[in-house]
VOGU-175417 format. One record per residue (C-alpha): y, x, z; chain. Coordinates in Angstrom, 3 decimals. Example, Ala and Ser with C-alpha at 12.3 -4.5 7.8 and 13.67 -1.06 7.14 Angstrom:
% residues 2
      north       east         up   chain
     -4.500     12.300      7.800       A
     -1.060     13.670      7.140       A
//
This chain:
% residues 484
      north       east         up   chain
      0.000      0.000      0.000       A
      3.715      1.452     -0.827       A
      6.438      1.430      1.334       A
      8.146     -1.804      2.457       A
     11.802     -1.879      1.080       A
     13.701     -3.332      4.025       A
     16.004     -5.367      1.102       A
     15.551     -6.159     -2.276       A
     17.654     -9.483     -4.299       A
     14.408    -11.228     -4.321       A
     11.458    -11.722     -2.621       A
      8.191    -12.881     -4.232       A
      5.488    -13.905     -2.193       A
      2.284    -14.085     -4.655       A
      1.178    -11.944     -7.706       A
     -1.135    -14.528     -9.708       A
      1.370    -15.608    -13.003       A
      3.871    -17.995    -11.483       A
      5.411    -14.997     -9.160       A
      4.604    -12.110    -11.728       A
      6.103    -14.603    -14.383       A
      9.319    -14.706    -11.450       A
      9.569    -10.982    -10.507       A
      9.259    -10.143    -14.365       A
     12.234    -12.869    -15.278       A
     14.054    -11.444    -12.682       A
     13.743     -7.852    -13.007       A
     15.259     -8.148    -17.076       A
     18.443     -9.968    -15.276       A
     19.014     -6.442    -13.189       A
     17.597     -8.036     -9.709       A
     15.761     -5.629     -7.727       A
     12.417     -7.388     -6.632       A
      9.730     -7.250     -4.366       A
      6.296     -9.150     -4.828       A
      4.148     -9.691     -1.649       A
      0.353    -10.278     -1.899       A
     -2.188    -11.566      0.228       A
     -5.047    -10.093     -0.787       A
     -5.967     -6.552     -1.819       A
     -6.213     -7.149     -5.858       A
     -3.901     -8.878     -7.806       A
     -3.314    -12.186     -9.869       A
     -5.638    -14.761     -7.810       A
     -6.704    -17.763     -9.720       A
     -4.348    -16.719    -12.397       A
     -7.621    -13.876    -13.912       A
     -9.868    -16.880    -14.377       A
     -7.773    -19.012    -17.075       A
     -8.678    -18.926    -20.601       A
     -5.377    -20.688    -22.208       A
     -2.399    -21.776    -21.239       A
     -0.763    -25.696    -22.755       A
      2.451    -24.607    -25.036       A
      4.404    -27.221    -27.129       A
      6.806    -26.123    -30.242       A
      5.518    -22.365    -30.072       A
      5.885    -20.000    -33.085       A
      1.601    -20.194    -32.960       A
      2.215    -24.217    -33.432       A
      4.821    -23.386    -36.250       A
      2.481    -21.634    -37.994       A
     -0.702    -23.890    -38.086       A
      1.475    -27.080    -39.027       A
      1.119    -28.135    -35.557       A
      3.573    -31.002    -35.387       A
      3.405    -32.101    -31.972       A
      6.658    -32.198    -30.400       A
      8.416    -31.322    -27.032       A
      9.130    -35.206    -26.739       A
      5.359    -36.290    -27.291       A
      4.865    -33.976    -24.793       A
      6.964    -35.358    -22.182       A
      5.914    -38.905    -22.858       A
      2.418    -38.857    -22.999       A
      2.327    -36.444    -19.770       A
      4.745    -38.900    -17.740       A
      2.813    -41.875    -19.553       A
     -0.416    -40.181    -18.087       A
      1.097    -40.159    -14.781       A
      2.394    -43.932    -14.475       A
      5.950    -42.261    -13.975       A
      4.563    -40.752    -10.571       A
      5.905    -37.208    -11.758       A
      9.264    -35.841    -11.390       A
     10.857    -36.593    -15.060       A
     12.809    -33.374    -14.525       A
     10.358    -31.256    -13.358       A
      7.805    -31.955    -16.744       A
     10.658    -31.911    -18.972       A
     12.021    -28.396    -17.704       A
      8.213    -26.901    -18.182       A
      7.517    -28.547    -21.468       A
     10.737    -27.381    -22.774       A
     10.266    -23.535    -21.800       A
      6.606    -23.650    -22.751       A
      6.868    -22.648    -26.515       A
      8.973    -19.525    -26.114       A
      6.922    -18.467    -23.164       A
      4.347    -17.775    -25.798       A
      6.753    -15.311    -27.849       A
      7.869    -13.908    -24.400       A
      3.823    -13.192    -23.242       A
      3.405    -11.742    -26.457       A
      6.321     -9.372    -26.194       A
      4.306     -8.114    -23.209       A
      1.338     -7.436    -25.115       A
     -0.713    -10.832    -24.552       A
     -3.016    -11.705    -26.680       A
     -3.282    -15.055    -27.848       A
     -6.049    -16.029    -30.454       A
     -5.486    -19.403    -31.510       A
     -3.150    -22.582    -31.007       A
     -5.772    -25.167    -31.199       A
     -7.578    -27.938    -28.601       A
    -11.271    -27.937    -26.109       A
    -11.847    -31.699    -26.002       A
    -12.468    -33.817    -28.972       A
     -8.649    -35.831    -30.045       A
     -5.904    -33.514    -28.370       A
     -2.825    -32.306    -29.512       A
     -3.626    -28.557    -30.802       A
     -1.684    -27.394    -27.484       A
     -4.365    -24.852    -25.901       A
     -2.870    -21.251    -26.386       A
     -6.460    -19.611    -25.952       A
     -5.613    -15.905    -24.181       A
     -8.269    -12.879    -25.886       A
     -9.540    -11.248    -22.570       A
     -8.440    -14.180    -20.338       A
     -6.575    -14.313    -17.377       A
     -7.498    -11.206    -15.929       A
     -6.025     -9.295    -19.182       A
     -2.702    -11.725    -19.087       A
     -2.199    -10.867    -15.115       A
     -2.814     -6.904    -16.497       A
     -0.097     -7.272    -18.708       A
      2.092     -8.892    -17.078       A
      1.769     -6.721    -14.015       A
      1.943     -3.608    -16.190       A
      5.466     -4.990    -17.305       A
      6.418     -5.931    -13.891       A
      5.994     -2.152    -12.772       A
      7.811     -0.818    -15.766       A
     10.986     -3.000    -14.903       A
     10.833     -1.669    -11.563       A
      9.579     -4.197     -9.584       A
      7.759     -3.486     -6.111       A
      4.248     -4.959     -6.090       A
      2.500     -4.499     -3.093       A
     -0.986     -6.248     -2.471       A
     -2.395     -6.683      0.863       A
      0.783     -7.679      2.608       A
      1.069    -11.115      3.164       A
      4.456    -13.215      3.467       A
      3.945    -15.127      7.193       A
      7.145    -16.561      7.493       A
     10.645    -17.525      5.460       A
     13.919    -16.152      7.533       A
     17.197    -18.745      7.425       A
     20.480    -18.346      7.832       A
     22.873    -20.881      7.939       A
     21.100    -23.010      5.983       A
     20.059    -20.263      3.075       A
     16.743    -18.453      2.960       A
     17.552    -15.086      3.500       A
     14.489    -13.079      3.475       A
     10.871    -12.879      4.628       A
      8.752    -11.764      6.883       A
      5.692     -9.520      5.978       A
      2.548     -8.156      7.575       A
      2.269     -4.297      6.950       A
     -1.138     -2.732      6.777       A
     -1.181     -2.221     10.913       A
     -1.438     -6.001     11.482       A
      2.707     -5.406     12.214       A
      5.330     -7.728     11.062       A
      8.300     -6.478      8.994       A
     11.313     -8.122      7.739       A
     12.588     -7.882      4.624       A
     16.070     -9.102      3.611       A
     16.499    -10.896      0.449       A
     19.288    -13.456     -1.066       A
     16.539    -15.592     -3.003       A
     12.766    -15.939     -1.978       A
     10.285    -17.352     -4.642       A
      7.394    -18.757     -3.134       A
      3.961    -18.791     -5.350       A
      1.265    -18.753     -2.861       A
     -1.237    -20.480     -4.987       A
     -2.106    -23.559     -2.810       A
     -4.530    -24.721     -0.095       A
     -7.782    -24.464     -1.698       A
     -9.424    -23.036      0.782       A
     -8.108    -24.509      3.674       A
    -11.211    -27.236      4.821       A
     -8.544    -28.813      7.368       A
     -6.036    -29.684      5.006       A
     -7.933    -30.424      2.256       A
    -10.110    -33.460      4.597       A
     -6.399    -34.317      5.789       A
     -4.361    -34.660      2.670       A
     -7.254    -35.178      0.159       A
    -10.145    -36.922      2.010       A
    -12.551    -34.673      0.933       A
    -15.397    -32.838      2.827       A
    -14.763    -28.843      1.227       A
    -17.901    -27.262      0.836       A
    -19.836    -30.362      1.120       A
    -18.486    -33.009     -1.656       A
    -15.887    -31.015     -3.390       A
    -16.338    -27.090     -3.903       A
    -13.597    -24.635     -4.947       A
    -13.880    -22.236     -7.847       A
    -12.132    -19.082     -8.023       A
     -9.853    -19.463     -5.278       A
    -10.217    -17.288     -2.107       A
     -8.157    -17.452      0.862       A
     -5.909    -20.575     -0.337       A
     -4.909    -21.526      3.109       A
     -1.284    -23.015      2.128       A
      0.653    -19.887      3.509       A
      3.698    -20.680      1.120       A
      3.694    -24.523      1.571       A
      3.558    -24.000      5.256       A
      6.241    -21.537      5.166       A
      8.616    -23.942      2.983       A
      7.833    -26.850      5.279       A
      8.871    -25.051      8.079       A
     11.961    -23.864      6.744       A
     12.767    -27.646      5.413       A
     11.252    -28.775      2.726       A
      9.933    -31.708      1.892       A
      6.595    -32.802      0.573       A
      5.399    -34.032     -3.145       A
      2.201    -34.169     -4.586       A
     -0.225    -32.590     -1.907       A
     -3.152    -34.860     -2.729       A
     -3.831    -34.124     -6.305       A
     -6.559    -31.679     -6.861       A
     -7.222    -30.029    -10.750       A
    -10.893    -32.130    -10.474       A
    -13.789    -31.799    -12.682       A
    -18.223    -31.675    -12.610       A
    -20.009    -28.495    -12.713       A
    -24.040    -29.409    -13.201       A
    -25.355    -27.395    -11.268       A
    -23.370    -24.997     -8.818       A
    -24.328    -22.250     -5.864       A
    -24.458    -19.046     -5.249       A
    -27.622    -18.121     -6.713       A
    -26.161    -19.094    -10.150       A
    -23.663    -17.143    -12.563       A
    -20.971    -18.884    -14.493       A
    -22.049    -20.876    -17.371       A
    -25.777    -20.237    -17.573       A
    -27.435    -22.161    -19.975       A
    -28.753    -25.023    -17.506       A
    -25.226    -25.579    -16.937       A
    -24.374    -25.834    -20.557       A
    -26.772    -28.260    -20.612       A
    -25.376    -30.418    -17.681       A
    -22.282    -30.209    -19.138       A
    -23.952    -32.557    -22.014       A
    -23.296    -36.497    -22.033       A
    -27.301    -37.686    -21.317       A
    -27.991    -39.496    -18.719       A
    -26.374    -38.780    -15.414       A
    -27.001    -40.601    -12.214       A
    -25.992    -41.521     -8.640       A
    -28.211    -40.029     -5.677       A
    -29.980    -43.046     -5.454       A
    -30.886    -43.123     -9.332       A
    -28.141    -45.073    -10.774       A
    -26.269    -44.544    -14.064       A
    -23.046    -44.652    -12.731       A
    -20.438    -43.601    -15.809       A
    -20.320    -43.535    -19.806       A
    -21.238    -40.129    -19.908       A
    -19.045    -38.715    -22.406       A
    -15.888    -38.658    -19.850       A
    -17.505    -35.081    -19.730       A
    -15.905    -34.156    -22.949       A
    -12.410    -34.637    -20.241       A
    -12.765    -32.918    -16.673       A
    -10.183    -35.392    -15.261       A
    -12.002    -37.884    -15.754       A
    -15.654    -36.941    -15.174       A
    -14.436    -35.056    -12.042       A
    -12.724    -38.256    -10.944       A
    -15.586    -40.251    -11.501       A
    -18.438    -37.809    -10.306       A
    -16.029    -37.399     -6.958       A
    -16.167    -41.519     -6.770       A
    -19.966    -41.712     -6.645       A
    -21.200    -38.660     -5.165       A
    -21.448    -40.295     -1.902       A
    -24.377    -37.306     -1.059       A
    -21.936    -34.340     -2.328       A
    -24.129    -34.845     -5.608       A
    -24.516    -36.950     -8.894       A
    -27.961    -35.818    -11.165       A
    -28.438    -34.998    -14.069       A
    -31.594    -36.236    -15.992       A
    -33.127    -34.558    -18.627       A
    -36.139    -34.556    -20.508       A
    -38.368    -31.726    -23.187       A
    -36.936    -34.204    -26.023       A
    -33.036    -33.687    -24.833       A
    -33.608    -30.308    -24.240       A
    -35.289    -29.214    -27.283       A
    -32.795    -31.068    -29.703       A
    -29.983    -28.786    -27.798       A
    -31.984    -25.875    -28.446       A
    -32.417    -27.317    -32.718       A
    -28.986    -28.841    -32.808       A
    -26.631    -27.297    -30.543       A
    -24.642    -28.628    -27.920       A
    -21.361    -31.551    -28.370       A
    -19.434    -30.609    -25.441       A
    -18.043    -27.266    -25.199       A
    -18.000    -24.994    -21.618       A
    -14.517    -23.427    -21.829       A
    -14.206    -21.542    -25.081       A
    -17.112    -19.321    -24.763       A
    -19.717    -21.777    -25.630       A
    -18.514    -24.099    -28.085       A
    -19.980    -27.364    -30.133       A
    -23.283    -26.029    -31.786       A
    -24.230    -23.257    -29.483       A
    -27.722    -23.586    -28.718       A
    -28.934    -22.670    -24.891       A
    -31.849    -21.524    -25.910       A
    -32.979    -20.098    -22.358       A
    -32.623    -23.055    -20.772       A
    -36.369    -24.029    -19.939       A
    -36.610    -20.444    -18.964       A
    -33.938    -20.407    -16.528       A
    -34.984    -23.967    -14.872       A
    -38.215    -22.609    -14.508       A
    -36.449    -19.449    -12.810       A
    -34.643    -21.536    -10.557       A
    -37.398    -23.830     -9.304       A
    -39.446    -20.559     -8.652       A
    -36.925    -19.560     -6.195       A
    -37.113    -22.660     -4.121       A
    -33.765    -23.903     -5.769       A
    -31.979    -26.777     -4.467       A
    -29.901    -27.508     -7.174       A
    -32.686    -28.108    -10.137       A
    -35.783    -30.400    -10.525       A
    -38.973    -31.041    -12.802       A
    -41.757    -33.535    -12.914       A
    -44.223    -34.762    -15.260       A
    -43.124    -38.398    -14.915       A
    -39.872    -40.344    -14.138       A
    -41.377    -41.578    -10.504       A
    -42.637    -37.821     -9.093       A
    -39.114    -36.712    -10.021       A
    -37.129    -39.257     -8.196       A
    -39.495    -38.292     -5.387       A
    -38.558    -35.098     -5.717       A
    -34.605    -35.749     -5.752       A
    -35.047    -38.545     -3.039       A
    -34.539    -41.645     -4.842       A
    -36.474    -44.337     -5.091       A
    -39.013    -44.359     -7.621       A
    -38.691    -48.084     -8.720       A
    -34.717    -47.497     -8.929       A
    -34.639    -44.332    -11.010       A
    -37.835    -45.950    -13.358       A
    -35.404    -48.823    -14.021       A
    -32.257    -46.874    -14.705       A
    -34.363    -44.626    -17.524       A
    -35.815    -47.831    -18.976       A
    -32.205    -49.762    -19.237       A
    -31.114    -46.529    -20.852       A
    -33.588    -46.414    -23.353       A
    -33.288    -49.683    -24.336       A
    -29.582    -49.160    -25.104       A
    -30.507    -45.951    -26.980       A
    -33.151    -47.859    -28.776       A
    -30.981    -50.679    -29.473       A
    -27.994    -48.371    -30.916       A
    -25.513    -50.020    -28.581       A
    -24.907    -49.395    -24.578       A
    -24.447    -52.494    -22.664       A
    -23.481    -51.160    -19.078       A
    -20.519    -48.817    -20.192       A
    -20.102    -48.617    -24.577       A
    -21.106    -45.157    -24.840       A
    -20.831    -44.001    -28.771       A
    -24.180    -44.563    -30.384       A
    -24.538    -41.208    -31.622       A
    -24.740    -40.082    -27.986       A
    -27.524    -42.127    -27.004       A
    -30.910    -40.061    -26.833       A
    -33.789    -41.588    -24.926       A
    -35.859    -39.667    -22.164       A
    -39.269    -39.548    -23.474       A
    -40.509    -36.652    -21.750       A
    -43.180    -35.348    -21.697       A
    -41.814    -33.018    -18.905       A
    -38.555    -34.608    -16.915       A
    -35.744    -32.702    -15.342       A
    -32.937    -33.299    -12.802       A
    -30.254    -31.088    -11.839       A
    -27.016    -32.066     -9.543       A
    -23.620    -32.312    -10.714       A
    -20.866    -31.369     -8.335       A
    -17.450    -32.362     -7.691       A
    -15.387    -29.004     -8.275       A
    -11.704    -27.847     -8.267       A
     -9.618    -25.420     -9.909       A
     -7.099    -25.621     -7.115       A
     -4.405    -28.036     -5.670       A
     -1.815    -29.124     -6.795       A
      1.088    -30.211     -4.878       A
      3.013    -29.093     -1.636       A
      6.493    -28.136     -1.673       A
      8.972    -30.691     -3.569       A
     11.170    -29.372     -6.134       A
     13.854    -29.753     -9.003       A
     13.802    -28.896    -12.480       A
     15.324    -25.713    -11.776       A
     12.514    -24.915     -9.174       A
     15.003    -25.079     -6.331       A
     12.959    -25.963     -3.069       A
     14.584    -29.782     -1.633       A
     14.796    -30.730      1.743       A
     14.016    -34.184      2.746       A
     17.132    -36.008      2.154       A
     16.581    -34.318     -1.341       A
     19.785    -31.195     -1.049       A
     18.815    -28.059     -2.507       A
     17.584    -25.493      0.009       A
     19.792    -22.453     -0.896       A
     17.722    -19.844     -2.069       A
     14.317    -20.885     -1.819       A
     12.299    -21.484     -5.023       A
      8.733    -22.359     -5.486       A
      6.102    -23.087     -8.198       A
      2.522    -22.969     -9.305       A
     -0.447    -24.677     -7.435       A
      2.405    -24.601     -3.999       A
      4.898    -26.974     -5.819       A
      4.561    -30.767     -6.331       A
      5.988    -32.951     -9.079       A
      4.477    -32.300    -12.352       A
      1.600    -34.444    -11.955       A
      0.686    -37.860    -10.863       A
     -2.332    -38.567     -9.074       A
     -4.489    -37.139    -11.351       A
     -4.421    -33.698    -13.887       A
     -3.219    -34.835    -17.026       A
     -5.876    -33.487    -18.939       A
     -6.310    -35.667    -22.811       A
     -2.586    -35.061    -23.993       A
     -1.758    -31.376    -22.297       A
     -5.118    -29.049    -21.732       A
     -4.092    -25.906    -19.950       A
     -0.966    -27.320    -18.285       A
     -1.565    -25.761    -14.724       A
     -1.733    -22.627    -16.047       A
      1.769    -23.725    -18.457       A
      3.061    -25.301    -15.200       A
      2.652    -21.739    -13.363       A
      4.306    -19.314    -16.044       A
      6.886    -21.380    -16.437       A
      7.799    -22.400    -12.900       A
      7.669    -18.672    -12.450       A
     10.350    -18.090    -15.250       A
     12.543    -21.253    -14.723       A
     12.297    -20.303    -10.890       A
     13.176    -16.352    -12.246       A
     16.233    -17.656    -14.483       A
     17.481    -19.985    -11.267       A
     17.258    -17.145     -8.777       A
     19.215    -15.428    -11.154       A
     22.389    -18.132    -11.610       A
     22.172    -18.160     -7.657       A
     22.877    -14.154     -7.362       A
     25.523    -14.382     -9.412       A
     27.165    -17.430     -8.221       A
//
């Protein structure tokens, strides 16, 4: 860890993209910045993205990509009943399309302007090497600018005076505390999602049990807290980035191909054996995570396969993609392989039977239940037309064995969403709504570009958009407030 500069203009605390996306914004207007980080390596949640929502970028311009800045805003406050902060969305979506050129400037990568889910705008900026090689870049520019990046040292506490944020208070590598002195403090914490008490008390959900968090570690709120306690008021701390992972533990890697194939719209059911959804929603993570998180009363929906399913995977390819690795027509061709794998080791995640009735015994349904759901199911695949929910025909392929499998699809979460309210300029408000001089905040710690739910159909990759902007609108606003 460097040396603590006992002042700087600005104070960052967070190094995933929303506060490198700050620091960096900051550091071309002449501001001398510090960025404070939790944990040991840099860029959090931010390594794990694969594309970022843009609207109106050069990318766009050049594939014939019509869709505008004021689609944009509609459909996303459409998709939100109006719960979002107009000014807030319309700030981001404005900014996102020369945030592209500006990334690129700093040596990211993009591949393609184009969509993951079947009927979206082509607004998914897909970033060659991911997030880890965008939070490389953008760190390596950072450094060259001059700003101070120092991981390990967390922010613990926002210092006020007369009514203005005026600097933080760090933990040094000795456990001590430090202050620094700063005119502006940008707060980009990344969110609660690993904080089980606030997540049961804002959210409802049991973490760990009926809702499990990917990629985050130590999310405990540290920046929402902080802002709370120096006045702010709260927006948007219930909405979690949902969606259905089938399966999930530890004794899986990421996308294996029995996940692949969960990711697929067969037939799905409840604990008890009972279709519950039409499963294509998969093809949207809002949605399926919504609805898997509505009837997973056991922390688990299933999965139910069969040697038919399978095998016309393995001929045909799969129809949903997995991120952008494993796209329509990739064929997961080790999947019986790996189930077999799995159920060698004693997994709890992944089933198979020779009949319908010995695998509900094995997941703990009832026979009778799970026999009848597979029979109404057929029937509607047989009859070209689903009854219960108006699947699309070409979707409907009938269990008929011989061998049948079952593997349980979990309620997971990028991160939350929500926390601190804001403005369209990022500036942190208090409750009565004033501007809280010199505090800014964005990323998973600020509320108000979302509803209740991710806006997924009209604007994949907007948390990630939401982030790098915030960052840069908070950078450009920190910047007007030094030089006021």
């Amino acid at each position: 860890m460097g040396t603590i500069s006992e002042k700087v203009d600005v104070a960052v605390a967070g190094s995933g993209i929303t506060g490198l996306a700050a620091a960096i914004t900051l550091a071309e207007g002449g501001a001398k910045v510090a960025v404070f980080e939790k944990q040991r390596s840099l860029g959090g949640t931010s390594n794990f993205l694969h594309g970022t929502f843009a609207v109106e970028s050069a990318m766009q311009r050049e594939r014939f990509v019509g869709y505008s800045r004021d689609e944009a805003f509609k459909n996303t406050m459409e998709y939100s009943h109006w719960l979002a902060d107009p000014r807030v969305v319309r700030a981001i979506i404005n900014e996102s399309g020369a945030t592209i050129g500006w990334l690129q400037k700093q040596g990211v990568v993009f591949s393609d302007a184009t969509i993951n889910m079947p009927d979206a705008p082509h607004t998914y900026h897909v970033v060659k090497g991911k997030g880890e090689a965008m939070v490389k870049a953008m760190v390596t520019e950072a450094k060259h600018r001059g700003v101070e990046i120092l991981p390990g040292t967390p922010v613990t506490a926002l210092l006020k005076e007369g009514g203005r944020v005026c600097g933080v208070v760090v933990q040094d590598e000795d456990g001590g505390e430090v202050e620094v002195a700063a005119r502006a403090v940008v707060v980009a914490t990344g969110g609660f999602a690993n904080n089980k008490e606030w997540i049961k008390k804002y959210t409802g959900f049991d973490l760990g049990r009926d809702l499990v968090a990917i990629g985050n570690t130590g999310k405990m709120g540290d920046g929402i807290r902080m802002a709370w306690e120096a006045g702010a008021a709260e927006e948007g701390i219930e909405t979690l980035e949902l969606f259905r992972v089938a399966p999930i533990a530890p004794e899986f890697t990421t996308w294996n191909d029995i996940e692949i194939a969960g990711a697929q719209p067969d037939l799905w059911v409840t604990a008890q054996g009972e279709r519950f959804c039409d499963e294509t929603i998969g093809f949207w993570d809002t949605q399926v995570g919504n609805a898997n998180s509505k009837f997973a009363t056991d922390g688990y929906t299933f999965n139910i396969m069969d040697d038919s399913v399978l095998n016309s995977m393995i001929e045909n390819g799969i129809d949903n993609n997995v991120g952008c690795d494993f796209l329509p027509g990739y064929k997961p061709v080790n999947v019986f392989k790996e189930i077999q794998a799995a159920i060698e080791r004693g997994s709890t995640e992944v089933f198979a039977a020779p009949s319908v009735e010995e695998l509900a015994a094995q997941i703990g349904a009832d026979p009778a239940a799970l026999r009848a759901t597979v029979d109404e199911y057929n029937r509607c695949c047989e009859a070209g037309y689903d009854e219960a929910f108006a699947k699309d025909r070409k979707y409907l392929r009938p269990l008929l064995g011989p061998g049948f499998y079952a593997v349980k699809g979990r309620t997971v979460f990028l991160g939350t969403m929500g926390g601190i309210k804001i403005n369209g300029r990022m500036e942190v408000l208090d409750k009565k709504g004033a501007v809280i001089p010199g505090l800014y905040a964005g990323g998973f710690d600020a509320g108000g570009m979302y509803g209740d739910s991710y806006p997924i159909k009209s604007s994949s990759g907007l948390a990630s958009s939401f982030a790098l902007n915030s960052g840069r609108i908070a950078g450009k606003s920190a910047l007007a407030y030094l030089g006021a």
